[in-house]
C-alpha positions in Angstrom: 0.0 0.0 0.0 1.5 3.3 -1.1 1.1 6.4 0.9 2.2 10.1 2.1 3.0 12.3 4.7 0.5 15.1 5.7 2.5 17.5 7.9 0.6 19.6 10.6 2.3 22.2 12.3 1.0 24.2 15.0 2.0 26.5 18.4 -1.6 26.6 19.9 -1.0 23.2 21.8 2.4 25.0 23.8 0.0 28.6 25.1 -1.2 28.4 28.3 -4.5 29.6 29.2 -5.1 33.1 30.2 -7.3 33.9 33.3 -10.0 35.8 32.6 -8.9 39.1 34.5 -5.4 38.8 32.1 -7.4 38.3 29.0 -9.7 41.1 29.7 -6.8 43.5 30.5 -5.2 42.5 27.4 -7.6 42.4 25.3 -8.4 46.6 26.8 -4.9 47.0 26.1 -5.1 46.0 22.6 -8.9 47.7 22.0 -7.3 51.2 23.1 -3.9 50.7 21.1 -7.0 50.5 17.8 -8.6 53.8 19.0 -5.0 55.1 18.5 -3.6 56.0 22.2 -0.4 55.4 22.8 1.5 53.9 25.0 2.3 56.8 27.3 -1.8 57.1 27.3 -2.4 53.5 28.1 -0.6 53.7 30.6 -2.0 57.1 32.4 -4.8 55.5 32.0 -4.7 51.7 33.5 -2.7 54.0 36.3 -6.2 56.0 37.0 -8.5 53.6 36.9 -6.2 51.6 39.2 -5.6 48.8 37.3 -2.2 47.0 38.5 0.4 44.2 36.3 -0.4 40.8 37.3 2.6 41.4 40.3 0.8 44.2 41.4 2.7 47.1 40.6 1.8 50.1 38.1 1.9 50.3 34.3 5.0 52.1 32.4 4.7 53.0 29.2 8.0 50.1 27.9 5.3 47.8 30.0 2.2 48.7 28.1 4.2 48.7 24.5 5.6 45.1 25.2 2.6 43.3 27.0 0.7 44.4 23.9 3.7 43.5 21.7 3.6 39.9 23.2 -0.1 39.7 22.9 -0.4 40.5 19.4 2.4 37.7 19.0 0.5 35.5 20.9 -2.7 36.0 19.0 -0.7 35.3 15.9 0.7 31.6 17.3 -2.7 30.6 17.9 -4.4 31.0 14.4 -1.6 30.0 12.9 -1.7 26.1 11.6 0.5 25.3 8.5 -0.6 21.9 6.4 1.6 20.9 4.2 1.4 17.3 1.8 4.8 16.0 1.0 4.3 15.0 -2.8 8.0 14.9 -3.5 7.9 10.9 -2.3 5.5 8.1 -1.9 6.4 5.1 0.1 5.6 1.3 0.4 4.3 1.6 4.3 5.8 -1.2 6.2 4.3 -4.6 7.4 1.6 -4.6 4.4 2.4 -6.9 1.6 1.5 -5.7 -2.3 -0.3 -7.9 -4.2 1.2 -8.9 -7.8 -1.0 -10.1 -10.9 
């Protein structure tokens, strides 16, 4: 019996799972970034509405830009699947005998 490789790659399985406090604040993060702030605003503005990093301290504006950074990245890794079919060879798959006329 002849055959060929189907080849699936994919990062989803290797992401953790986000809480839904640190989904929410990145996915804010990312929703003001679209309404064009910047990161000096995004910052001011997590700050006054007293929303703290996951280790509890206050947002910078290099913290902001790289959280949101990584997130976009992170989006990116999970709707990204590559399938590819090796065509260049087809092989006789081991422990099945071919029948000859």
């Amino acid at each position: 019996m002849y055959g060929f490789d189907i080849i699936i790659k994919t990062n989803v399985l290797t992401l953790n799972q986000l809480d839904k406090d640190q989904n929410d604040r990145l996915e804010l993060i990312k929703d003001l970034y679209e309404k064009g702030l910047t990161s000096k605003q995004i910052a001011h503005y997590l700050n006054q509405e007293n929303l703290l990093t996951p280790t509890g301290k206050l947002y910078t504006t290099q913290l902001v830009f790289m959280t949101h950074s990584k997130y976009l990245k992170r989006l990116q890794r999970m709707n990204n699947i590559q399938v590819s079919v090796k065509q260049d060879y087809f092989y006789v798959k081991s422990g099945v005998e071919l029948c000859q006329k």
